[in-house]
VMD Tcl script that draws the C-alpha trace (Angstrom):
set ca {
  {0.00 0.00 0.00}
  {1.47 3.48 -1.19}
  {2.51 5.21 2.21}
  {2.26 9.32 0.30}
  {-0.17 11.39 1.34}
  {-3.08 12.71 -0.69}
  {-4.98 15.95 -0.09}
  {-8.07 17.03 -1.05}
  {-8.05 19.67 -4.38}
  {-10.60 21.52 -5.09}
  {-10.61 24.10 -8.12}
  {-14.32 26.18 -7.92}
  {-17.17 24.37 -5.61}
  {-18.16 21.06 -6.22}
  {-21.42 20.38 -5.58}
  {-22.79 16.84 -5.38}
  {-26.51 16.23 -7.13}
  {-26.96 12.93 -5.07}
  {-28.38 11.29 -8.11}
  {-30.22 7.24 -7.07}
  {-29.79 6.08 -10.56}
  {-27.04 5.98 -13.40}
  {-26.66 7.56 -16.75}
  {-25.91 6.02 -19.50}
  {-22.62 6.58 -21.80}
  {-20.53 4.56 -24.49}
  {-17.35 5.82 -24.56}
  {-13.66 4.75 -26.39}
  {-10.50 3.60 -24.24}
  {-8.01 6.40 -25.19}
  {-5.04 3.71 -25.45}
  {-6.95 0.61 -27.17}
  {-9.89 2.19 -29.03}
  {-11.91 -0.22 -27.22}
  {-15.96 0.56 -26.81}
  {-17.34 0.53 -23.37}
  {-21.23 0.86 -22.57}
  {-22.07 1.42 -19.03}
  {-25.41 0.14 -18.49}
  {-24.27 -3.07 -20.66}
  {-21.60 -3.57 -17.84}
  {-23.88 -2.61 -15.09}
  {-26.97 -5.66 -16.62}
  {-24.14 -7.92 -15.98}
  {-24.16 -7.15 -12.43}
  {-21.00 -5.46 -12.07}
  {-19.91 -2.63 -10.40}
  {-18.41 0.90 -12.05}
  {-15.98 3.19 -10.56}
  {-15.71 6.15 -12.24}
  {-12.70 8.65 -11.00}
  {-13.50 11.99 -12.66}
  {-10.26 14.53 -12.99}
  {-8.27 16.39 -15.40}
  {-4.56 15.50 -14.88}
  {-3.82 17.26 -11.36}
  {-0.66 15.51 -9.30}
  {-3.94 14.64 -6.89}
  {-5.72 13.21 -9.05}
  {-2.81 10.47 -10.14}
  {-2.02 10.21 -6.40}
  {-5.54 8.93 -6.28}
  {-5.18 6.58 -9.08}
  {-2.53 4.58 -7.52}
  {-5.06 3.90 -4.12}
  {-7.54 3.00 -6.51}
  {-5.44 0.56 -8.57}
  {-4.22 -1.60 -5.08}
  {-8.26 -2.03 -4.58}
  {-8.21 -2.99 -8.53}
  {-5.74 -5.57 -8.19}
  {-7.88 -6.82 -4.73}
  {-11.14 -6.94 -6.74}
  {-9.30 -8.77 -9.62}
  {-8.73 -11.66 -7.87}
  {-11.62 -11.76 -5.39}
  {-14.01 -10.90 -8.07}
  {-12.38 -11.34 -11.54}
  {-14.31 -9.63 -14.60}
  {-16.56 -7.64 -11.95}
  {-15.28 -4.34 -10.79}
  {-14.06 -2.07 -13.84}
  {-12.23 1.06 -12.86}
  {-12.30 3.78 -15.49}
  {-10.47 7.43 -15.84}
  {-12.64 10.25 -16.52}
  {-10.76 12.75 -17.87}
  {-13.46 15.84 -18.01}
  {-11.63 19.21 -18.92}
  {-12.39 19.95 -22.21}
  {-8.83 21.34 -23.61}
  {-7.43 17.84 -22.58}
  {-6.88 14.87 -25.36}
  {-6.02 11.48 -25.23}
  {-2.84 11.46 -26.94}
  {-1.11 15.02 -24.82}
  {-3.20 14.93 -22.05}
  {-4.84 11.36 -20.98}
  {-2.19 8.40 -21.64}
  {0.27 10.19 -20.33}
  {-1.26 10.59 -16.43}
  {-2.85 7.06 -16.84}
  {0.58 5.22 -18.42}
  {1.75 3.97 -14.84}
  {-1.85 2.08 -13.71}
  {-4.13 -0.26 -14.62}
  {-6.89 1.37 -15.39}
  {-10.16 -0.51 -17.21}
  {-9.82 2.19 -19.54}
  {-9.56 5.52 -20.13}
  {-11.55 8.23 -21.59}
  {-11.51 12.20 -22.74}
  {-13.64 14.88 -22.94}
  {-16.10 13.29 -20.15}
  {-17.79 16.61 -19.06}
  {-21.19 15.57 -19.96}
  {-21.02 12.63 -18.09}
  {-19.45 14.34 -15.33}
  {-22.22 16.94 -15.24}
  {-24.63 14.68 -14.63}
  {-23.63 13.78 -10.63}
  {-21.83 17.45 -9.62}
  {-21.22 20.80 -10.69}
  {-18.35 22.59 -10.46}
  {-14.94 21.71 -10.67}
  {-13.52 18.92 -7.82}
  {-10.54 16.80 -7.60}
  {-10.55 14.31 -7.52}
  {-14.63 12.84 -7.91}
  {-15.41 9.36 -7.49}
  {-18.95 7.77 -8.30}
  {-19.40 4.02 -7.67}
  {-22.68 2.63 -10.03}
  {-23.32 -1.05 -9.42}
  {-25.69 -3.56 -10.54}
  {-28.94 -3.87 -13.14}
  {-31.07 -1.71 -11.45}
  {-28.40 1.33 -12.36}
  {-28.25 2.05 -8.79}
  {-25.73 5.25 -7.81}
  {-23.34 3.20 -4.88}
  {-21.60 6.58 -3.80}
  {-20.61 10.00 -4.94}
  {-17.82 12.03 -3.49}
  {-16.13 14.67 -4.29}
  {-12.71 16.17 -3.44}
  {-11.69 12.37 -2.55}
  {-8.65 11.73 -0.45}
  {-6.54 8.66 0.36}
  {-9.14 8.38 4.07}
  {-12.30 7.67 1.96}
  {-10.36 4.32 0.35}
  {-12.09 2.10 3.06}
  {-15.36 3.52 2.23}
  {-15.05 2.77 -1.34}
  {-14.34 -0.74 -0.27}
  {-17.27 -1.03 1.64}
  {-19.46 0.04 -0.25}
  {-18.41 -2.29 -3.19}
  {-18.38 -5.48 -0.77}
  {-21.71 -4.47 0.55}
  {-23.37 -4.50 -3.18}
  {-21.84 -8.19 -3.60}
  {-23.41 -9.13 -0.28}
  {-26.46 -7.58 -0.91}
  {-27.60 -6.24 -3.84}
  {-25.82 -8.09 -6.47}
  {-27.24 -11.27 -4.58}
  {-30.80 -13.35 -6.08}
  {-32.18 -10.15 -7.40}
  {-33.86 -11.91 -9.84}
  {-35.77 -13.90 -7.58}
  {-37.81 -11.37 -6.17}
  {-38.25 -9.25 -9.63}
  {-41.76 -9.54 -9.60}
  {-41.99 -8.02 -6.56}
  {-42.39 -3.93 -7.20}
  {-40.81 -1.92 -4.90}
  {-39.19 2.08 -4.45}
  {-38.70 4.59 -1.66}
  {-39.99 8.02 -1.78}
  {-39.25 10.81 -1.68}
  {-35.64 9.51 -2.39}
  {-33.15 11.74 -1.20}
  {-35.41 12.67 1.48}
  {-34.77 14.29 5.15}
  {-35.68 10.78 7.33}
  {-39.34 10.54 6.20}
  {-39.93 7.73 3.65}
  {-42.66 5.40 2.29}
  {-42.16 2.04 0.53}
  {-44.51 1.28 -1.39}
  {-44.05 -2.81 -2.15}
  {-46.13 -4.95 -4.21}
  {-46.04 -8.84 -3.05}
  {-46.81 -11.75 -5.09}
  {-48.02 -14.05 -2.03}
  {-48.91 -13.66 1.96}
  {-45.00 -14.84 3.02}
  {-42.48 -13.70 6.16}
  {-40.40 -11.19 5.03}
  {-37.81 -9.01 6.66}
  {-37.26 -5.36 5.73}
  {-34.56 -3.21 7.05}
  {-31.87 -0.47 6.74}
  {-28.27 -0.94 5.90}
  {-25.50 1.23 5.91}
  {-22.90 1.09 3.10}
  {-20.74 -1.87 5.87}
  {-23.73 -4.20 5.23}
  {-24.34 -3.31 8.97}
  {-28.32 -3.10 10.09}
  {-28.93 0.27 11.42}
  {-32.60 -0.05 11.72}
  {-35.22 -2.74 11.29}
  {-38.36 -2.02 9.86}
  {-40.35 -5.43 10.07}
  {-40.59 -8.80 10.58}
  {-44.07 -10.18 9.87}
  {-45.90 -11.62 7.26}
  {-46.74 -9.27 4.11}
  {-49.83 -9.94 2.68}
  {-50.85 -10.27 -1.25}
  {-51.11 -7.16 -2.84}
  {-49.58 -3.26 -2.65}
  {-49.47 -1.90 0.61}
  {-47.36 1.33 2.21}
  {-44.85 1.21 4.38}
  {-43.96 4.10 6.29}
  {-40.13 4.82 7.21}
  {-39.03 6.90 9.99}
  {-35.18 7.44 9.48}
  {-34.76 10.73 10.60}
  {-32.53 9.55 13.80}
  {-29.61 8.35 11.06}
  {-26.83 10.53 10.00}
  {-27.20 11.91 7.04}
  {-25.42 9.83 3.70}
  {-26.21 6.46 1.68}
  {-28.11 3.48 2.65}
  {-29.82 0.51 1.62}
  {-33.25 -0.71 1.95}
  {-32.94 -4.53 1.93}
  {-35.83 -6.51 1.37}
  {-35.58 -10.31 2.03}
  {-38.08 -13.17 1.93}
  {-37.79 -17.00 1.43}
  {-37.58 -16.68 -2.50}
  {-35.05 -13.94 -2.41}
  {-33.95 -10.61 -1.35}
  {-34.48 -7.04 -3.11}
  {-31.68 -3.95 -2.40}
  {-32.99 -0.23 -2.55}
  {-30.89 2.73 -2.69}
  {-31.90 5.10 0.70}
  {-30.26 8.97 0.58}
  {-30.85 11.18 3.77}
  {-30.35 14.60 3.41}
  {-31.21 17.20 6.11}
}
mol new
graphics top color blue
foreach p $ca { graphics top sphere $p radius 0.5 }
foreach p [lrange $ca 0 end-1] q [lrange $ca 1 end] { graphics top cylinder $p $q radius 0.2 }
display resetview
């Protein structure tokens, strides 16, 4: 593990648009000219981690931190974590501007001129941003901006909490409709589920550890579309998940508090 230090960077303010679901892109690996499609990776139940920058020492200082988690996830889950450089300012190219900062690691690939996609999560200009997408729903794993070497256990959390949770018999309980709202939201939420059967199921709150902060209840749902009112307000405010689990499977919703 690299023993440098890396500070935050921040050019402008960089404001994070806590977005719950992806967007799309299909973009072309600077050194290989090779296509990539996120929500074609994302179907296959992988998880995305996007570093967004433009070159700044920081920025490559973050690179190498999230390369030694690359070369983890490579072997403990080969094919399923794809790490990709973002390279957003728009006077930057791949040849000049891209190759060289990204020559010394492993990215997935790399990419220029992503200010659209950038746009989409935060505004402004920070520096280093990572956003973590993971799984077939599209689901938005973490956004943060002005990263620093102290949020690499995070980003490891949250990515083993996805494959513990929601990367796990999804497709089980896909006939089951469910969503939080309003999502972000200050504490106050509803769930509106639809069940297929009267069955036991089990619906809590995770944080991004896999950890239950909060259980919301064990009983029996019956057949049909019912409300479920969700009183949060006494957590902290960040990311969470909404696990639902039953005997044929178990169902992972995204849960953002913001007071």
């Amino acid at each position: 593990m690299r023993k440098f230090l890396l500070s935050a960077f921040i050019i402008g303010t960089g404001l994070v648009k806590a977005q719950t679901v992806a967007n799309d892109w299909t973009l072309t690996d600077c050194s290989t000219s090779t296509t990539y499609n996120l929500f074609s990776m994302l179907d296959n139940e992988e998880v995305v981690v996007m570093e967004f920058a433009m070159g700044c020492g920081t920025c490559t200082n973050a690179a190498g931190y999230l390369m030694d988690l690359k070369n983890d996830y490579d072997i403990s889950h080969p094919g399923k974590v794809k790490f990709f450089y973002m390279d957003y300012w728009t006077g930057n190219d791949c040849a000049t501007d891209v190759v060289p900062v990204v020559a010394p690691y492993a990215f997935t690939a790399a990419f220029e001129h992503c200010s659209p996609e950038k746009s989409y999560y935060m505004s402004g200009s920070p520096m280093p941003a990572i956003v973590i997408v993971g799984g077939s729903n599209h689901l938005v794993l973490s956004e943060k901006n002005s990263w620093s070497n102290s949020d690499t256990a995070s980003i490891k959390a949250t990515i083993d909490n996805f494959f513990a949770t929601v990367g796990q018999n999804e497709v089980a309980v896909s006939d089951k409709i469910s969503f939080v709202y309003p999502n972000p939201g200050n504490g106050q939420f509803n769930l509106m589920v639809e069940w297929s059967a009267n069955e036991p199921a089990d619906i809590s709150i995770t944080d991004l550890t896999g950890k239950v902060v909060h259980t919301l209840i064990n009983q029996n749902l019956v057949e049909g579309t019912q409300q479920l009112a969700i009183n949060a307000s006494f957590l902290s405010e960040g990311n969470y998940s909404v696990t639902i689990r039953s005997a044929t499977g178990m169902k992972n919703l995204l849960l953002i508090i913001k007071k």
